[in-house]
C-alpha positions as CSV (number, residue, x, y, z in Angstrom):
1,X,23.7,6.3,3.0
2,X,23.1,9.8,1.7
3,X,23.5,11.1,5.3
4,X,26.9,10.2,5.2
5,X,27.6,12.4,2.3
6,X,25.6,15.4,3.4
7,X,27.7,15.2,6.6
8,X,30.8,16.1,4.7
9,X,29.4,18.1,2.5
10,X,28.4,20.4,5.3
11,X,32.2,21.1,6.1
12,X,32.1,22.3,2.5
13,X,28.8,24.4,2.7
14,X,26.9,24.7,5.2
15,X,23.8,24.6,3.7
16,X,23.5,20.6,3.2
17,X,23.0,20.4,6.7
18,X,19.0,20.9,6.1
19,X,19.6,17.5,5.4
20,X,20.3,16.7,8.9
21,X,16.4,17.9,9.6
22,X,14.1,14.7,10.4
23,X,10.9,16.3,8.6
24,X,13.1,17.3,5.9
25,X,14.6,13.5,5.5
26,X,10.7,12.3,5.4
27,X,9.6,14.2,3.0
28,X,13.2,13.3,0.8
29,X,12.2,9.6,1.6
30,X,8.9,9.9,0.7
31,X,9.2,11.5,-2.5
32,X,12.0,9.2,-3.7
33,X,9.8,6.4,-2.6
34,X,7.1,7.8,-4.9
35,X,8.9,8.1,-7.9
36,X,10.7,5.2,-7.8
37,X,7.6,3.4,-8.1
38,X,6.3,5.5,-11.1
39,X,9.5,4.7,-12.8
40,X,10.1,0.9,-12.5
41,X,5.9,0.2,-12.2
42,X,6.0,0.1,-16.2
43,X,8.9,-2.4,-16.6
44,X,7.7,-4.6,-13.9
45,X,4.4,-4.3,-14.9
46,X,5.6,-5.3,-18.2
47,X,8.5,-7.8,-17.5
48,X,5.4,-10.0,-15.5
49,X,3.2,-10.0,-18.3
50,X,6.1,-11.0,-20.5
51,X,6.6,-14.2,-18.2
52,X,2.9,-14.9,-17.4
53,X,3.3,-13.9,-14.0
54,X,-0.8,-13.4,-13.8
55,X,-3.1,-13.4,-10.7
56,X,-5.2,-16.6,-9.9
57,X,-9.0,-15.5,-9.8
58,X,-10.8,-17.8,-6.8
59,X,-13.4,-19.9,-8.7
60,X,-15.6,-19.5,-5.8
61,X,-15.3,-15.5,-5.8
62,X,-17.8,-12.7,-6.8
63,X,-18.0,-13.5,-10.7
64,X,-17.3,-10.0,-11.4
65,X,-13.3,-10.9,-10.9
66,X,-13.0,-12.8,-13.9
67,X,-12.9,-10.1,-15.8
68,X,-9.3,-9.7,-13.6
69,X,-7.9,-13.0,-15.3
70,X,-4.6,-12.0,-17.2
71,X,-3.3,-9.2,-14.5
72,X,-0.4,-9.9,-13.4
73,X,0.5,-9.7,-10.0
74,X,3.4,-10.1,-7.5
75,X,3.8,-6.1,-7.6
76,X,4.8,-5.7,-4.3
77,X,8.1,-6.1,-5.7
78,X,8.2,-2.1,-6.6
79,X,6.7,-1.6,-3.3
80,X,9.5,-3.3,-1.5
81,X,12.6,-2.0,-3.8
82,X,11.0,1.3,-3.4
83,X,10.7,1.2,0.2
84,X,14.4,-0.1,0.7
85,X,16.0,2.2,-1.6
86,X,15.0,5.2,-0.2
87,X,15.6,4.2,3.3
88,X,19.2,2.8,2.9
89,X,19.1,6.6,0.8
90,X,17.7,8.5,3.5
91,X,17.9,6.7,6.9
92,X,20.6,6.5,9.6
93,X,22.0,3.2,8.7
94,X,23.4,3.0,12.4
95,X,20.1,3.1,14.0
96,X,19.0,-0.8,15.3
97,X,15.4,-0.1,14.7
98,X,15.8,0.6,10.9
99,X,17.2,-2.9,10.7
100,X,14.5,-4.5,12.5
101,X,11.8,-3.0,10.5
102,X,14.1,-4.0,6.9
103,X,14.3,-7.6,8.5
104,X,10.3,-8.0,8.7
105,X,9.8,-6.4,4.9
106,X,12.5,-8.4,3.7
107,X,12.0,-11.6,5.6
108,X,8.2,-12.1,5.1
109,X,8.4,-9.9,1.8
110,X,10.5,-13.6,1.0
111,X,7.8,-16.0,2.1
112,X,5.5,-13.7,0.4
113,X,7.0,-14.0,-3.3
114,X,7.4,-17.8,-2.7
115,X,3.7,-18.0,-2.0
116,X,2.9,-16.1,-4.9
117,X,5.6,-18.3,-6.8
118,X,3.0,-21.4,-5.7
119,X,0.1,-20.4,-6.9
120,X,1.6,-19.6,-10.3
121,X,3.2,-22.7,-10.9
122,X,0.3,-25.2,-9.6
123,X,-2.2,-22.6,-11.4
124,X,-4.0,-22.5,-8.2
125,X,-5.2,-19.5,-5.6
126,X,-3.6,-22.1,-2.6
127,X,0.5,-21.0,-2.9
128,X,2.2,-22.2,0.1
129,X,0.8,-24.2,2.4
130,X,-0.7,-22.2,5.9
131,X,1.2,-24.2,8.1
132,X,4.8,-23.7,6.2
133,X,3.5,-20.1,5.9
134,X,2.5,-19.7,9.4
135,X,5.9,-21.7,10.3
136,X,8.6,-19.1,8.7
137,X,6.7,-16.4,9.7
138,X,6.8,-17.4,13.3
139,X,10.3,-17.7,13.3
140,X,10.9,-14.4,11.3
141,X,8.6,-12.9,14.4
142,X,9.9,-14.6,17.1
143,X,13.4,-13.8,16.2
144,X,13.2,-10.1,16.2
145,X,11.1,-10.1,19.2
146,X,13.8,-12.4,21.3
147,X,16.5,-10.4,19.7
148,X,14.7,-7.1,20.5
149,X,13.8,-8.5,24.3
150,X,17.0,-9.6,25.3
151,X,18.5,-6.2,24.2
152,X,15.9,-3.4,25.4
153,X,14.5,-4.9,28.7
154,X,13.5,-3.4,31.4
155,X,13.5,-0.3,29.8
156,X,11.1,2.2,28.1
157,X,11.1,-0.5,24.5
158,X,9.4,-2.8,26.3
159,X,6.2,-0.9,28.1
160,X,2.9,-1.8,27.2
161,X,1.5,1.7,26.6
162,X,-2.9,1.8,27.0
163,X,-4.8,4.4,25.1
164,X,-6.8,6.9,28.0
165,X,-4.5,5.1,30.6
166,X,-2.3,7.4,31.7
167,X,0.0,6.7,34.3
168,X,-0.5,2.5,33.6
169,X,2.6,1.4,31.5
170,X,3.6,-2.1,32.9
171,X,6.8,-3.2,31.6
172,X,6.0,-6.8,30.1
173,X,8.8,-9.1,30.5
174,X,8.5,-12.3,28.5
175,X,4.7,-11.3,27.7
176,X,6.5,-8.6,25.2
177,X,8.1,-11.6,23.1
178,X,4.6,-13.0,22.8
179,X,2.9,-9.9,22.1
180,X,5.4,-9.1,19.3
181,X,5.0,-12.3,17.6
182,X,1.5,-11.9,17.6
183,X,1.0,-8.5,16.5
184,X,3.8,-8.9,13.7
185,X,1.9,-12.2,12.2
186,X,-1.4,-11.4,12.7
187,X,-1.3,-8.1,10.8
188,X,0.7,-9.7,8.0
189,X,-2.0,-12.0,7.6
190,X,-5.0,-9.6,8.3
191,X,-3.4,-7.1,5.6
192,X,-3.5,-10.4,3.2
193,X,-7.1,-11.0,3.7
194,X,-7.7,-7.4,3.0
195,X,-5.8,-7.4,-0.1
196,X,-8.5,-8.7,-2.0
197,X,-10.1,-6.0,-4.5
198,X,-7.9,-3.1,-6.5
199,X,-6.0,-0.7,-4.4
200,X,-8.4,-1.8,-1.0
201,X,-5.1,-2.6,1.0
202,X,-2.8,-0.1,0.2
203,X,-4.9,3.0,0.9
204,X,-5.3,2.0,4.5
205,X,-1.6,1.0,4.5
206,X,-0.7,4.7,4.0
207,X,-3.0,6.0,6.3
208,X,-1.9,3.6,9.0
209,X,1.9,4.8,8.1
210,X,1.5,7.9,8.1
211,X,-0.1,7.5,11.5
212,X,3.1,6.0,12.9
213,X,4.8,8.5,11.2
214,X,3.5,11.4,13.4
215,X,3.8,8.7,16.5
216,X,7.5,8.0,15.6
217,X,8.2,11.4,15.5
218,X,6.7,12.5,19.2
219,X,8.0,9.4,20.7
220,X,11.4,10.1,19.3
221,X,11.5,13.5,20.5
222,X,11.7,13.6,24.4
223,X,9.9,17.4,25.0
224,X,7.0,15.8,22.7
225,X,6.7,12.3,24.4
226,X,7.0,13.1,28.7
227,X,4.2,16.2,27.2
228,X,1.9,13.4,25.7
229,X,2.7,11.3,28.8
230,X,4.3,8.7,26.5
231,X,7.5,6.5,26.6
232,X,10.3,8.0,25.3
233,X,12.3,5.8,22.6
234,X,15.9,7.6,21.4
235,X,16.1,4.7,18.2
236,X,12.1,5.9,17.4
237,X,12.7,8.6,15.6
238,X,14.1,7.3,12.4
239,X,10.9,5.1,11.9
240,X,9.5,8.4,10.7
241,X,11.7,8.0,7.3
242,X,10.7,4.4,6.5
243,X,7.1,5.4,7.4
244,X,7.9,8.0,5.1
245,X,8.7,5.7,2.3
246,X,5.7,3.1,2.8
247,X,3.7,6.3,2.1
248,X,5.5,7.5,-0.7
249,X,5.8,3.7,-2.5
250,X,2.5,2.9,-1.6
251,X,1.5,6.1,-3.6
252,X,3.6,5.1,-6.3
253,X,1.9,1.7,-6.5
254,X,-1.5,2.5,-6.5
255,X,-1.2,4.8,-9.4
256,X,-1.0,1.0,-11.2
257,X,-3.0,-0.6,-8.6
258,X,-6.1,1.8,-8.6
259,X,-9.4,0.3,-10.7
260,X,-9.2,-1.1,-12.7
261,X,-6.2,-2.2,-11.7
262,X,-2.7,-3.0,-13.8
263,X,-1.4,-4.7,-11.1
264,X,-1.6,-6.7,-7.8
265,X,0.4,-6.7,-5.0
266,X,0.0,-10.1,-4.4
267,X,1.8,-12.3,-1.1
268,X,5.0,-10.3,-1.6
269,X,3.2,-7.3,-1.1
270,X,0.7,-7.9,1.3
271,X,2.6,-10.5,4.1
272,X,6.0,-7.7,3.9
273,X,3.6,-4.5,4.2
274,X,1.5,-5.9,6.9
275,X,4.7,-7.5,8.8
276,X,6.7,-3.9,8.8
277,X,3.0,-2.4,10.6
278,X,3.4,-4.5,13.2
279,X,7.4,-4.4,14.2
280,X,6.9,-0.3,13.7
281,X,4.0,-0.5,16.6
282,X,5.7,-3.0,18.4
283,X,8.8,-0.6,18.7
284,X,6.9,2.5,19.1
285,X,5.2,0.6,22.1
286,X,1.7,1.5,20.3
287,X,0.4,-2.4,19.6
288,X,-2.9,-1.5,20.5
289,X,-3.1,1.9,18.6
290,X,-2.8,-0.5,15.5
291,X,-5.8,-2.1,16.7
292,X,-7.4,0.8,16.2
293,X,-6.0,2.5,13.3
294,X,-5.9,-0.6,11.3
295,X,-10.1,-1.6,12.3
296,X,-10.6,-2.4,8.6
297,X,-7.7,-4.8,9.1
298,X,-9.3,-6.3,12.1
299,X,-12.6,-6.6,10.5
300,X,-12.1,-7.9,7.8
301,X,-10.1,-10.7,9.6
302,X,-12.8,-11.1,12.1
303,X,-15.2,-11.6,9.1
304,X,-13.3,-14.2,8.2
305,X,-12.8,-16.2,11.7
306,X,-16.9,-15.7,12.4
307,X,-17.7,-17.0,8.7
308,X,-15.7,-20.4,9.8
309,X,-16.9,-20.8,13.2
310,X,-20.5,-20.4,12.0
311,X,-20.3,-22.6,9.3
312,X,-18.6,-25.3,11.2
313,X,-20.7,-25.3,14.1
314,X,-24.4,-24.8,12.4
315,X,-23.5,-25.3,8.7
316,X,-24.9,-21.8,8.0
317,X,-23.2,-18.7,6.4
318,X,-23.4,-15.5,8.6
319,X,-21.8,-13.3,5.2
320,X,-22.5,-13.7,1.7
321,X,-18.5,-14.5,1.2
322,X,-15.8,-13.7,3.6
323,X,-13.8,-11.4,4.1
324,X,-16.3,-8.7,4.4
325,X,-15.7,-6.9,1.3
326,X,-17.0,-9.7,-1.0
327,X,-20.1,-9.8,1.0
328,X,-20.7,-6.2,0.3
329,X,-20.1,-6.9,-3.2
330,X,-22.3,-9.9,-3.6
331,X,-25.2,-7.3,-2.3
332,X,-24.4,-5.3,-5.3
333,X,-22.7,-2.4,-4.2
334,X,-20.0,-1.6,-7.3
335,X,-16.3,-2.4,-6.2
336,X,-15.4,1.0,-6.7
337,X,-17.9,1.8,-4.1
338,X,-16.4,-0.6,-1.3
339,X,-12.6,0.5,-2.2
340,X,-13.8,3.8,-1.4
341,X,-15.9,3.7,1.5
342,X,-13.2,1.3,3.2
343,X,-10.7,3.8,2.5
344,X,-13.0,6.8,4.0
345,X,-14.1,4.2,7.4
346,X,-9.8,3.3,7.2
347,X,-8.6,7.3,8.0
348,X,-11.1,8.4,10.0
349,X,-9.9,5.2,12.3
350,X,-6.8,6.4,12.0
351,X,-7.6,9.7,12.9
352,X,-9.1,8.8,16.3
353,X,-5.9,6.8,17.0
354,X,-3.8,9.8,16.8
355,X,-6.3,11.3,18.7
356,X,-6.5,8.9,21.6
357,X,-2.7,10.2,22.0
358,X,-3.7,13.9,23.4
359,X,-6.7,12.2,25.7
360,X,-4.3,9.6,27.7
């Protein structure tokens, strides 16, 4: 939106046209991002207390989250007007891939709120029911991916690119509309398991985007990408100024978020966040660098699958609770002490993604 401006500006003085810089638009993005969420944290913070808008502590969890009771939640909402602002601000609005990535936040950002909306009015931690859930976001996901197939196939958007594989970047045909769907689901979800002590999700949210941030950036830039050996994607590059802003909000929302926290994110928070982390890999052609860069993501979902299995099958408990970060907390280590070591194990994950980029 703001582009728009700067570009006439520039016939005025020529010095607006920094604003035509990528890295400069970021770091615009980001910052706006950040203190839009200082700024309206306090009135939504305040506005959900007013209207009982509280989290729903899990009977069944570590007794130490009773002491949560009263906090309200559904902050995600700053997240996701903080997020949107600053990249209708800051973003080409032309740009397709922008538009994909604001019809995951917003889509399952939706479904999110109504979940959230559940569990407040039936006073429950069950919202929406996992097979509605699962239902709308499936057809969010498998809309963009047919949508996104049928317009970029056979060419460089729909590779399958495979970290220390060099030359090996099959085009996938109707694989990529499965892939997509799976990748943009399953790390909504997996983010939602994670989201379940203060400010445990959102660290490794910003590391992860700023990881895509860099990736967005070389695969939009075609000198960078045929150096690294990697497809090159013309849309890509504006990804780097939403990235941006996931940074910048999530910032902004863990200075209320952090322990002991003033807020939660919640489903609207959670499901959108985790949603826009997949379509951004998915369109950076980089599915299974999220594997990697989001581990505490996949662990933390796998905790959860093997603690079902196991039970089912021999009746027996392989964790304490699942996910895994209750089980570390039901050994005694101090939550403080698991948000933080999760973050640490979350960048250096993230760090040897980005590094798997130079060694294809």
């Amino acid at each position: 939106m703001l582009i728009f401006l700067f570009n006439k500006l520039m016939h005025i003085y020529s010095g607006f046209n920094v604003f035509s810089y990528l890295t400069v638009r970021a770091i615009a993005s980001l910052i706006t991002a950040f203190f839009l969420s200082l700024w309206i944290g306090p009135h939504i913070i305040s506005f959900l207390k007013n209207i009982q808008i509280n989290q729903i502590i899990r009977l069944d969890g570590p007794k130490s989250h009773l002491n949560k009771h009263g906090t309200p939640t559904m902050g995600g909402i700053m997240i996701l007007i903080s997020i949107i602002i600053s990249t209708l601000f800051w973003c080409h609005l032309l740009n397709p891939y922008v538009w994909c990535v604001l019809y995951i936040l917003i889509g399952y950002g939706i479904i999110g709120f109504y979940d959230d909306y559940m569990k407040i009015i039936k006073n429950s931690s069950q919202g929406l029911q996992a097979k509605w859930k699962y239902f709308w976001q499936s057809i969010i996901a498998l809309t963009i991916s047919c949508i996104i197939f049928i317009k970029y196939n056979n060419s460089n958007a729909t590779q399958l690119v495979i970290p220390f594989v060099k030359e090996f970047m099959p085009r996938l045909g109707l694989w990529y509309i499965i892939i997509t769907y799976l990748v943009i689901v399953g790390t909504s979800n997996a983010v939602n398991l994670t989201d379940g002590l203060d400010g445990l999700a959102i660290m490794p949210i910003v590391f992860i985007a700023s990881g895509f941030a860099i990736i967005s950036w070389i695969t939009g830039n075609v000198n960078f990408a045929c150096y690294l050996n990697l497809p090159y994607i013309s849309f890509s590059g504006e990804l780097v100024i939403i990235c941006a802003a996931i940074v910048g909000s999530g910032l902004g929302f863990l200075w209320f978020n952090s322990y002991p926290a003033q807020i939660f994110m919640g489903d609207v928070g959670s499901l959108s966040l985790g949603g826009s982390l997949g379509i951004i890999s998915v369109l950076v052609r980089q599915e299974i660098l999220l594997f990697i860069m989001g581990g505490i993501f996949v662990l933390e979902t796998i905790s959860v699958i093997l603690q079902v299995i196991s039970f089912k099958l021999s009746g027996k408990r392989i964790f304490r609770m699942a996910p895994m970060h209750h089980h570390y907390e039901l050994k005694g280590y101090s939550e403080p002490k698991v948000i933080v070591r999760f973050w640490i194990i979350s960048f250096i994950l993230v760090l040897i993604g980005i590094a798997t980029l130079k060694v294809r």
